[in-house]
C-alpha positions in Angstrom: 92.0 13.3 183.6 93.5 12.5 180.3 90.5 12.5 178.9 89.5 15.8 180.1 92.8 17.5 179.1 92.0 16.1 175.5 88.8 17.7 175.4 89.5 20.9 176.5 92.1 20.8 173.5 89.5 19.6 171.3 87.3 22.5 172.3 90.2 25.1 172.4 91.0 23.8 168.6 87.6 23.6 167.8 87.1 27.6 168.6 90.7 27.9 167.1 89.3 26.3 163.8 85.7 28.2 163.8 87.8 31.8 164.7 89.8 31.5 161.2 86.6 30.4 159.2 84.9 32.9 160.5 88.1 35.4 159.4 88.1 33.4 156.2 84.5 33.9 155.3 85.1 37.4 156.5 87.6 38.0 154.3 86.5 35.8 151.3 82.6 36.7 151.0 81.6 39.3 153.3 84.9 41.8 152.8 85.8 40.3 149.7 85.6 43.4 147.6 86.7 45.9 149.8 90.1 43.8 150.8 90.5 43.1 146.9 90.1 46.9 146.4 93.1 47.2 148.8 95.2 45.0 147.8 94.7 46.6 143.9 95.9 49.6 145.1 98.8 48.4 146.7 100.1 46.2 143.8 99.0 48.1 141.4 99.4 51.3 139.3 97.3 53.2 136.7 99.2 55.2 134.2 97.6 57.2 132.2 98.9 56.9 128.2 98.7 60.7 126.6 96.6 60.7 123.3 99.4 61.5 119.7 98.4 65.2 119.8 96.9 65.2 115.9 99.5 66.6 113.2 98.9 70.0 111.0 99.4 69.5 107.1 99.5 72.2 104.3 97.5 71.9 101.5 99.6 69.3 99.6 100.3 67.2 102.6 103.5 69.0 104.3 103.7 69.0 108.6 104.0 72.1 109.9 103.4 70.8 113.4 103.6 67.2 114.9 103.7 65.2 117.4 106.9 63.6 118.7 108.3 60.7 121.6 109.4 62.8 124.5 111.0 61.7 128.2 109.7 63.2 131.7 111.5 62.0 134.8 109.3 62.4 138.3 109.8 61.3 142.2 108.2 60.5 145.1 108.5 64.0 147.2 107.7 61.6 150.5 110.2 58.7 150.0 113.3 60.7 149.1 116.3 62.4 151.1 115.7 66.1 149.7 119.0 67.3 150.0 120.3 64.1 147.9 118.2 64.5 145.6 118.3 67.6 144.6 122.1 67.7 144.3 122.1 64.6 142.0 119.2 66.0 140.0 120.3 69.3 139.5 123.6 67.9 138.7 122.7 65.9 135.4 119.3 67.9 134.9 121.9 71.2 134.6 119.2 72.7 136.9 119.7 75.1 139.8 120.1 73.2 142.7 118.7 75.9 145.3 115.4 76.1 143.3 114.9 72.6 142.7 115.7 71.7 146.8 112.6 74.2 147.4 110.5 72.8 145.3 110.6 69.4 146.1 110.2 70.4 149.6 107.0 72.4 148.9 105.9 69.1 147.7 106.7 66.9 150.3 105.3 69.6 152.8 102.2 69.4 151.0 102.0 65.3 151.2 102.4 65.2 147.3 103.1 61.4 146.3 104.2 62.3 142.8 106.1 65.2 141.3 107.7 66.0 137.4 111.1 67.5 138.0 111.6 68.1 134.2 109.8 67.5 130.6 111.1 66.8 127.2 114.5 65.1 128.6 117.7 65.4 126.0 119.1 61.9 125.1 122.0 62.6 127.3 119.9 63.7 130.5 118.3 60.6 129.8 120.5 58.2 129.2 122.3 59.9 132.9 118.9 59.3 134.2 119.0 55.2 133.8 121.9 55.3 135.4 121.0 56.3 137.9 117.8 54.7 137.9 119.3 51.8 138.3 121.4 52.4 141.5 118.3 54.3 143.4 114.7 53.2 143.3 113.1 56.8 143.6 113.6 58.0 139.8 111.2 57.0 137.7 110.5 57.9 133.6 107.8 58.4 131.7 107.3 58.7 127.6 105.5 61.6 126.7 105.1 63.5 123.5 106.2 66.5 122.2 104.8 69.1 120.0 107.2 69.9 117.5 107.1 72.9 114.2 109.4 71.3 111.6 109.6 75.0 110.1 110.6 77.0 113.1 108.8 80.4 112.6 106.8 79.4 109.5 103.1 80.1 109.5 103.7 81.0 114.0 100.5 83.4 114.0 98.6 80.7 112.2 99.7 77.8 114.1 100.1 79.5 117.5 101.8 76.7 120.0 101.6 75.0 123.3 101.9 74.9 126.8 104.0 72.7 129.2 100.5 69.8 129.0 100.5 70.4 125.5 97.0 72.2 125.2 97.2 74.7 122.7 97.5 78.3 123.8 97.0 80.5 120.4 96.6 80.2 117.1 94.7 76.9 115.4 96.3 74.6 118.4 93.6 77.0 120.8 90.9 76.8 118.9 90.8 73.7 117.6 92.6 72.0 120.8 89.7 69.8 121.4 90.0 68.6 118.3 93.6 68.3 117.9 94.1 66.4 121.7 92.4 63.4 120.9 91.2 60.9 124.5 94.1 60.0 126.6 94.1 55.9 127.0 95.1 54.2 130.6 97.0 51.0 131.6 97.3 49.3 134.9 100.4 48.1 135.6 101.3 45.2 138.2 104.1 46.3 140.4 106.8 44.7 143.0 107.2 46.4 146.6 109.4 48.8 145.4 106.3 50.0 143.1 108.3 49.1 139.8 105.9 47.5 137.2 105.9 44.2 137.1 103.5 43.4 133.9 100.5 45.7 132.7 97.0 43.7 133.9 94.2 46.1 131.6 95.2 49.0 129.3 92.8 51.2 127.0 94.7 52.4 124.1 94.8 56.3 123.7 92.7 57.4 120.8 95.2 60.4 118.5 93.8 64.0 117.8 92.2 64.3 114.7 94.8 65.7 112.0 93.7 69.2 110.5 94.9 69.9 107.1 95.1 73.9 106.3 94.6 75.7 103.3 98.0 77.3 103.6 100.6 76.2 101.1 103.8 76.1 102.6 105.9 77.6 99.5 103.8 80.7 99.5 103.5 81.1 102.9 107.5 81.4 103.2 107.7 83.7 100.4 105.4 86.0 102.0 107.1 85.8 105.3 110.0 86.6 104.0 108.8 89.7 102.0 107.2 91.0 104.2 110.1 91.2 106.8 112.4 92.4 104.4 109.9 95.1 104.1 109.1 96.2 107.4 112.6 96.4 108.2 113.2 98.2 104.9 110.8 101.0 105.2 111.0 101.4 109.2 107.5 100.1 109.9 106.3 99.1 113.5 105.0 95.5 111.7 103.7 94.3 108.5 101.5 91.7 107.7 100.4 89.5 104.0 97.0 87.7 102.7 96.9 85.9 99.7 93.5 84.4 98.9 91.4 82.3 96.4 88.8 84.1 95.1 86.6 81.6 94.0 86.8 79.2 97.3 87.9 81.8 100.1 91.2 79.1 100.8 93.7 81.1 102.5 97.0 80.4 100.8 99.2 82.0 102.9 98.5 84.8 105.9 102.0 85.8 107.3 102.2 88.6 110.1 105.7 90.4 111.3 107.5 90.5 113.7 107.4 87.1 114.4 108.5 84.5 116.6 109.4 80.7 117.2 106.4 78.4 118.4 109.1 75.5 119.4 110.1 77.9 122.1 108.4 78.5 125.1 106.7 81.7 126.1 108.6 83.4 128.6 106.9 85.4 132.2 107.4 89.3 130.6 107.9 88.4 126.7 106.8 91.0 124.9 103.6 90.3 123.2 103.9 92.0 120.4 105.7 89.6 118.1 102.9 87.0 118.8 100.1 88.8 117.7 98.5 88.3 114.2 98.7 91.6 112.6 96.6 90.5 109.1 93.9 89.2 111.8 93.9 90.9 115.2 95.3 94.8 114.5 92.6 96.6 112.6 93.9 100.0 111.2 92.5 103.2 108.6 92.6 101.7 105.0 92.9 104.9 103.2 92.8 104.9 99.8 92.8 101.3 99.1 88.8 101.6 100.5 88.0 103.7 97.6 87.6 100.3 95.9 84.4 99.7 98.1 83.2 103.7 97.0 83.7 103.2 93.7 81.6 99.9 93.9 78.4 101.8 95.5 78.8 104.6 93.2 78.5 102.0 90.1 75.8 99.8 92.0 73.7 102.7 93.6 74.6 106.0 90.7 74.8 106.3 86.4 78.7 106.3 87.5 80.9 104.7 84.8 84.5 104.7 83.9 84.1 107.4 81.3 82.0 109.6 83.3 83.5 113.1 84.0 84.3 113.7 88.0 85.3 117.4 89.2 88.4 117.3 91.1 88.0 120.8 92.0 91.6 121.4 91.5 92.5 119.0 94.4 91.2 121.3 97.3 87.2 120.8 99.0 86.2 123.0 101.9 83.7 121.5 104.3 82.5 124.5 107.1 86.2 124.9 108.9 87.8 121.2 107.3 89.4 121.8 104.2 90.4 118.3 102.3 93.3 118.2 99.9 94.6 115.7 97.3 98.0 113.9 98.0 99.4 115.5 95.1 99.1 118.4 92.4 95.6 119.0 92.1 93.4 117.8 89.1 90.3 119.1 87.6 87.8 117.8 85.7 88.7 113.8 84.5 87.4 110.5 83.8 87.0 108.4 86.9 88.6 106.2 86.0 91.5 108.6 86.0 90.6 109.8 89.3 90.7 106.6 90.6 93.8 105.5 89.0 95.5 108.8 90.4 93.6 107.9 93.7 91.8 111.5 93.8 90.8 112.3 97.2 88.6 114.9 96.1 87.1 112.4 93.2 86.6 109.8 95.7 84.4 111.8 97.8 82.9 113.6 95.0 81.4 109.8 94.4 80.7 109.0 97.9 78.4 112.3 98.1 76.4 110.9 95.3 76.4 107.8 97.2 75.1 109.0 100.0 75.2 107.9 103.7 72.7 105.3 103.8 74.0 103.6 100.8 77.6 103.9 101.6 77.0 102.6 105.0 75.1 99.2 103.4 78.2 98.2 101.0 80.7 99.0 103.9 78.6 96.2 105.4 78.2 94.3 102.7 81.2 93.7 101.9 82.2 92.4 105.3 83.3 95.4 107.4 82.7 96.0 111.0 82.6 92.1 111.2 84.3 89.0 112.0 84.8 86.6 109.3 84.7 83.2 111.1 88.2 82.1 110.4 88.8 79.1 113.2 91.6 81.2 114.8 91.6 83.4 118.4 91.5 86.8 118.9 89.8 88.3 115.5 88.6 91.8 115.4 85.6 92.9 113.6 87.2 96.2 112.8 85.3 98.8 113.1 82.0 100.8 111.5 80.5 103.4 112.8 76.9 103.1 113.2 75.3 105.9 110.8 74.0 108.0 113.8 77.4 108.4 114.7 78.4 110.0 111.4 79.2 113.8 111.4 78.9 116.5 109.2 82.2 114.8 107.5 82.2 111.5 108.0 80.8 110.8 104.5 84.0 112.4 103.2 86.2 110.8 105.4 84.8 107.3 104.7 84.9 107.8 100.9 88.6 107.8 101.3 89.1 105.5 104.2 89.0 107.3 107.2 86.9 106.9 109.8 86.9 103.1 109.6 89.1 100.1 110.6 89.8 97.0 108.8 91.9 94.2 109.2 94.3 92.7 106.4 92.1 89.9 106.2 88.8 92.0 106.0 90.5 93.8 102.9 91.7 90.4 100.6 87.6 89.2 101.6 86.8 92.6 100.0 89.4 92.2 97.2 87.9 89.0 96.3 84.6 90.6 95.9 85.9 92.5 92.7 88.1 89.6 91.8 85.0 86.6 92.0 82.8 88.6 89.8 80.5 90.2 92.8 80.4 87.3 95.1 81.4 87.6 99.0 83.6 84.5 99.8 83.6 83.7 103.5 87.4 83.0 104.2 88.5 79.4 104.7 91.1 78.1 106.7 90.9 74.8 107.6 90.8 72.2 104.2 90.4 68.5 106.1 89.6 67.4 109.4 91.3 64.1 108.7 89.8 62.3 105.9 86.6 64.7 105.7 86.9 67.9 103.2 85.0 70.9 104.4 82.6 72.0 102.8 83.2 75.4 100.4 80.4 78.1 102.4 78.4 79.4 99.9 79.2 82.8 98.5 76.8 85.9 99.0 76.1 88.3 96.2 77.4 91.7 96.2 77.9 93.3 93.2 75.9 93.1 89.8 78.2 91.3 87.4 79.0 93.7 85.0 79.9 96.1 87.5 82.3 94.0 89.4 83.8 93.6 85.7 83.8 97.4 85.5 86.2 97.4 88.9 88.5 95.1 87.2 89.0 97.1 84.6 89.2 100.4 86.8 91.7 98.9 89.0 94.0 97.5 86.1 94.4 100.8 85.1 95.9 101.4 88.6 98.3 99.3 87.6 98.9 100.8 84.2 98.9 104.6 84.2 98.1 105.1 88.0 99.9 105.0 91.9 100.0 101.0 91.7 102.7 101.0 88.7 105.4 99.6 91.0 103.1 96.2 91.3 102.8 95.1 87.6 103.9 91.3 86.8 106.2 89.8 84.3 103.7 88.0 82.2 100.8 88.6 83.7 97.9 91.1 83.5 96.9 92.0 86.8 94.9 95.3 89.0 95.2 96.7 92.2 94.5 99.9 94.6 97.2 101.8 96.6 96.9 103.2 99.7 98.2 105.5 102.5 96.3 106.2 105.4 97.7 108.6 108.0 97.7 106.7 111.6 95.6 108.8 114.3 97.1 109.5 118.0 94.5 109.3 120.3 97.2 111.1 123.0 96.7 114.4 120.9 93.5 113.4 119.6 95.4 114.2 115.6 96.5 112.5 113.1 100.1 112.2 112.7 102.9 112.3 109.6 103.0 108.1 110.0 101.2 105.7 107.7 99.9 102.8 107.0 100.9 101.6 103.6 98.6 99.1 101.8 97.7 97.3 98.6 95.4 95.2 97.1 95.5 93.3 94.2 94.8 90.2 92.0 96.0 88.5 88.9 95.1 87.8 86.0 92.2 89.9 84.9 90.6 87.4 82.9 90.1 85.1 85.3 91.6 86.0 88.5 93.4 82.7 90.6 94.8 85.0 93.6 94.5 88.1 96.0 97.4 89.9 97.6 96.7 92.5 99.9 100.3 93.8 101.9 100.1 96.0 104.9 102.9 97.7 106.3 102.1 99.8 109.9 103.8 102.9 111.2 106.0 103.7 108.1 107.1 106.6 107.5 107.6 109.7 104.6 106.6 109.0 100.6 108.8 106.0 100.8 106.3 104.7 103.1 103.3 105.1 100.6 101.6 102.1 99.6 102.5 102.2 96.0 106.2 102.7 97.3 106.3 100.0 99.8 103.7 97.7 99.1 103.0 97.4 95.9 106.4 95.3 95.1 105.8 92.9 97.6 102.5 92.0 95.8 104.9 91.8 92.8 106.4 89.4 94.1 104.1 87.4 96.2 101.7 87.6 93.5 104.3 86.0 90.9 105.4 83.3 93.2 101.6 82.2 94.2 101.0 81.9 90.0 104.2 80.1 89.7 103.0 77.6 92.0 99.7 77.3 90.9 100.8 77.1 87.2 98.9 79.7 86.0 98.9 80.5 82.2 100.8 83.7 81.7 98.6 86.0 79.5 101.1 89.0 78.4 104.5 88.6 76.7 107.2 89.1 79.5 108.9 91.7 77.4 106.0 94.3 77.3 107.9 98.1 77.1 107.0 99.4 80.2 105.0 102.8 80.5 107.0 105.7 79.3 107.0 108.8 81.1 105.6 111.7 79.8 108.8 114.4 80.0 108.5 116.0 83.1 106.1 114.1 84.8 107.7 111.9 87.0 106.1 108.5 88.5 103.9 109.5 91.1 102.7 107.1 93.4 101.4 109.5 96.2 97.9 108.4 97.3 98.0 109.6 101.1 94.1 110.1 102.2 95.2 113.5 103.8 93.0 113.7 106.6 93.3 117.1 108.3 95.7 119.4 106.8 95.0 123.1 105.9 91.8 124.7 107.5 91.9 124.9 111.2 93.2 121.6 111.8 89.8 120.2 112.1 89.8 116.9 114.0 87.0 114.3 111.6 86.8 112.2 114.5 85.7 115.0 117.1 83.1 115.1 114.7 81.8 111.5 115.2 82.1 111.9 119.2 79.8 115.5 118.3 77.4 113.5 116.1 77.1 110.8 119.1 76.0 113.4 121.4 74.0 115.0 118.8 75.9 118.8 118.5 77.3 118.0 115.2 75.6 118.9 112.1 74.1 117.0 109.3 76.0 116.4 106.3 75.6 119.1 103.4 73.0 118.6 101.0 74.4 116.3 97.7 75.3 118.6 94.9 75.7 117.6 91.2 78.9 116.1 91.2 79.4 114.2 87.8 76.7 112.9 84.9 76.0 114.4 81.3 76.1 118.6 82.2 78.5 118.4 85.4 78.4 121.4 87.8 82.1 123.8 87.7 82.6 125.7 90.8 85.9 127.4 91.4 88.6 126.4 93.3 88.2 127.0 96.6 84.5 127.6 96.5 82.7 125.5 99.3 80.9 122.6 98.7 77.5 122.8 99.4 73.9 124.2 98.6 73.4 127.3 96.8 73.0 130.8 98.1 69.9 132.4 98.0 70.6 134.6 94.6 71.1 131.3 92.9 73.6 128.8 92.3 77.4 129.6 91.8 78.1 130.8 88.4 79.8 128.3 86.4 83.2 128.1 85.6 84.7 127.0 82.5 86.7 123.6 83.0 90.2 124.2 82.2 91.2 123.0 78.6 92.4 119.3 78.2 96.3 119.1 77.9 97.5 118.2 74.2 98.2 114.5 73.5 97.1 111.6 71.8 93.8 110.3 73.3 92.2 106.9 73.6 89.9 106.3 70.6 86.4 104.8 71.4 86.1 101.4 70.2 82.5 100.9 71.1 80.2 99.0 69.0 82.8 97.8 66.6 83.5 94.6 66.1 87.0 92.4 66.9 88.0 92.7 63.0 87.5 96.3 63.2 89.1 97.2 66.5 92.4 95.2 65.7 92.8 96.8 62.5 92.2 100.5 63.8 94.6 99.8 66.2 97.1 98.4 64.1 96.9 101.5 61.6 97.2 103.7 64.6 100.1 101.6 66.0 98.2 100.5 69.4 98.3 98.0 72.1 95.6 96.4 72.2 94.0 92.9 74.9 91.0 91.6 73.4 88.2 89.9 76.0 85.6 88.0 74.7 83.8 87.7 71.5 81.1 90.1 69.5 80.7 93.9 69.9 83.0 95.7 71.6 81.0 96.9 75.4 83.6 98.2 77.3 87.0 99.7 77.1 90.0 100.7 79.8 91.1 103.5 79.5 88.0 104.9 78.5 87.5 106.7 75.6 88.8 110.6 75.3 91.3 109.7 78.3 95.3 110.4 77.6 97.3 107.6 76.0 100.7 107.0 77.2 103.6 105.6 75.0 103.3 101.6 75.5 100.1 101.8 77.2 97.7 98.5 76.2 93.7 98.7 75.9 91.8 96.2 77.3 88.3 95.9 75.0 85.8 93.9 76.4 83.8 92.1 73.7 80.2 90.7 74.2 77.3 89.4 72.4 
């Protein structure tokens, strides 16, 4: 019986024994990996380590935007008495409690294990935080970072910002945001029951954005900020915007846009856009006459035009069909060109774009970068905007030989200004200097202009500067040339232009060998004070003399020049308004492009004699266009040249024999070069004002 009893025991432990190895073997070998994966997710917890967003430099090494150690605190939505918590977090959070009740309960009603009640923690939420982290176990704190701009509003439109994840929402932290994020690293850590860690088991370390270094210099950039904000808010304009530019590299110095705001600063649900958008990049607008730079350029490239060369101003007044075009201001005759550029001429202008021509005009518009983007690593560009030439009516060649009819940006125009000021070279516009250690590369420039006659534009747009509507630009120390211009702004409402401008200029210093561009915009001013001799030109003054102060660039004038007397009576006229559709019938010059589009319009006159050796007189008021079938319109005498000194013509004389004619005759004058004298500005014949200087080019 005993013995029996025993057995069955022996059995019973026997199946006992063989039940728990067959568990353990279940456990151990057959479920081995799917327990252990289990039990991993039980103990432990994978954190994910955010990646040192990269840091933005200027172009000696300055932050404008960095990375720094921020706090987050999050809960468990499931494990937490809603009502407590949100008293006790809205409490030291200063958050409303109402809102934050709801939202953690829209979280634990959608079974959310983990939720962020608030980023970028103060030191004193924090530090009210560990309190009471350590009398409850269902706050928890994480280290983030936090993208910070050092300089507040400095270089905003460039930089853009950041969202709540730190992914860039405008600006170079968009477009470069893969770059600038870097690959997040992960740790797991080993925690307790209460799910706090314990000791980390595997971590891969986060790998840091790449650091961009810009072009911009952060001196420049404020200056230009800063002017142009005094000006907008000076001359009433709706926003202004600044480019200063290398010429030889494309580097983009400084690009400032206003109204402006605070990148640090989150964007709020109904901000107004407006101050966030990059005005020198985004907002094309009319150039007016500061384009009659690029139809000057084709008239040299593509006619026999040259400085000296006689253009008929007709008096200021051109009749097209029903269109009658005007000059901004009392009405010339027959002149130098360069004098009708300097005096920015409507009617000379488009005198030039005639000769021209459509086709030809239409290739430099494109050639020097018009109606196209530029490539800059930044979002939202516009190409601006040229027509296509079968869109072009019967005035559209008029119109776009003084800037209407096309859109440009601020950015498109210092491209175009460095055409003139890199000897006839396109520069594709550079913004970003380093991607960490690595330089980029300098694009190669693209050939525009001949030499000599990107020399030639120099020259013409110094004596802007000197004797013409950009007078209110000229540096201390510095030689330097420029183009004004006002550009009436079109309503598309009316379908008219209206009596507010855009005010522009574009310059460069020196004229030797110019280091910088400036070109200043200033939208929706208003009234002669508006003009861009009036409003722009002095911020280029002082831009411009701030960007060769930093750059220690050799002055090459004595500060303490005389500056240009005025002849009695003729006071300083900076009016260079490309007057698009006064007098006539009120002609609308964009009706005409929808017209050509459909094919109603007509084709543009036939080219008459404009300027060259025997020019063609007609009489004010006399249309432009073919002749009538008796024969061309009888000529009209030019009226007689006013009385006055005149520039004598230094041309083929040597350096010895220039400076001593000019010394007996008690003149100014800039020597260039070496040899025979090639070219002179003014030209020779053209007025000479008290204290004006000559600029003789010499040459072998």
């Amino acid at each position: 019986m005993v013995e029996r009893r025993l057995t069955c025991l022996a059995v019973i432990i026997l199946l006992w024994g063989a039940a728990i190895l067959k568990n353990l073997i279940s456990l151990q070998v057959v479920h081995h990996r799917e327990y252990a994966i289990r039990a991993r997710s039980i103990q432990e917890v994978e954190v994910e380590i955010p990646a040192p967003r990269g840091t933005i430099f200027d172009r000696d090494g300055r932050p404008l935007a960095m990375s720094l150690a921020s706090r987050s605190v999050f809960i468990n939505p499931m494990k937490v008495d809603i009502g407590v918590a949100s008293d006790l977090l809205g409490y030291l959070l200063h958050m409303d409690r109402g809102e934050l009740f709801l939202k953690i309960k829209q979280a634990a009603d959608a079974h959310r294990g983990y939720l962020t009640i608030k980023r970028k923690l103060t030191p004193e939420e924090y530090d009210n935080l560990l309190n009471l982290k350590s009398r409850v176990e269902w706050v928890s704190l994480s280290h983030e970072s936090q993208r910070h701009y050092p300089n507040g509003t400095l270089a905003a439109h460039v930089l853009g910002s950041v969202d709540f994840e730190e992914k860039g929402n405008a600006g170079i932290e968009k477009s470069l945001d893969t770059e600038l994020r870097g690959t997040p690293g992960r740790t797991r850590l080993l925690t307790d029951v209460h799910r706090r860690g314990i000791a980390p088991q595997t971590s891969i370390p986060a790998k840091p954005g790449t650091s961009l270094t810009l072009t911009i210099d952060e001196r420049l950039q404020f200056v230009a900020e800063r002017e142009i904000a005094a000006a907008v808010l000076s001359y009433n304009a709706a926003s202004g915007s600044v480019v200063v530019m290398k010429p030889d590299t494309g580097d983009i110095l400084a690009m400032a846009s206003y109204p402006t705001f605070d990148p640090n600063i989150p964007v709020e649900r109904g901000e107004d856009a407006k101050p966030r958008m990059n005005h020198a990049f985004s907002v094309p607008f009319e150039p007016g006459s500061v384009y009659k730079v690029v139809t000057y350029s084709a008239g040299f490239e593509t006619t026999d035009l040259r400085p000296e060369t006689p253009i008929n101003c007709n008096g200021g007044k051109l009749t097209f069909g029903i269109r009658t075009i005007h000059d901004s201001h009392a009405g010339m005759w027959v002149v130098p060109a360069a004098t009708a550029f300097a005096k920015s001429s409507n009617i000379g202008a488009i005198q030039v774009g005639l000769k021209v021509g459509q086709v030809n005009m239409h290739d430099y518009m494109l050639r020097f970068g018009f109606g196209q983007k530029t490539g800059l690593p930044l979002p939202g560009e516009s190409p601006g905007k040229v027509y296509r030439l079968e869109r072009w009516g019967k005035t559209s060649l008029a119109s776009v030989s003084m800037g209407q009819e096309v859109s440009v940006t601020t950015l498109q125009l210092a491209q175009a200004g460095c055409v003139i000021a890199s000897g006839g070279m396109l520069v594709k516009p550079r913004l970003v200097l380093k991607r960490g250690d690595r330089t980029e590369p300098v694009p190669a420039p693209v050939r525009v202009l001949k030499p000599e006659n990107a020399i030639t534009m120099r020259q013409m747009m110094e004596g802007v500067v000197l004797v013409g509507t950009g007078s209110r630009a000229r540096l201390a120390g510095y030689s330097s040339g420029g183009k004004t211009g006002s550009a009436q702004i079109y309503d598309y409402a009316s379908k008219h232009y209206t009596h507010t401008y855009n005010g522009s200029y574009m310059g460069f210093a020196p004229m030797a060998n110019p280091q910088v561009v400036v070109v200043v915009t200033l939208n929706g001013t208003h009234g002669e004070s508006g003009f861009g001799g009036h409003a722009a030109a002095p911020v280029f003054k002082i831009v411009a003399g701030e960007a060769l102060r930093v750059f220690d660039v050799p002055k090459d004038l004595p500060e303490n020049v005389p500056a240009r007397t005025l002849v009695a009576g003729n006071p300083e006229d900076l009016n260079d308004l490309a007057i698009a559709d006064l007098g006539g019938a009120g002609h609308n010059i964009l009706q005409d492009t929808e017209d050509a589009a459909t094919g109603e319009a007509e084709t543009a006159p036939p080219e008459p004699p404009v300027y060259g050796p025997h020019p063609v007189e007609t009489a004010p008021g006399v249309p432009l266009g073919p002749p009538a079938a008796a024969g061309p319109p009888p000529a009209v005498a030019a009226p007689p040249r006013p009385q006055g000194p005149r520039v004598p013509n230094f041309r083929g004389m040597t350096m010895r024999a220039v400076l001593a004619e000019a010394a007996a005759k008690g003149l100014f004058i800039l020597p260039d070069g070496s040899g025979i004298a090639r070219v002179q500005s003014p030209p020779p014949g053209a007025p000479l004002h008290q204290g004006e200087r000559i600029r003789v080019q010499f040459a072998q």
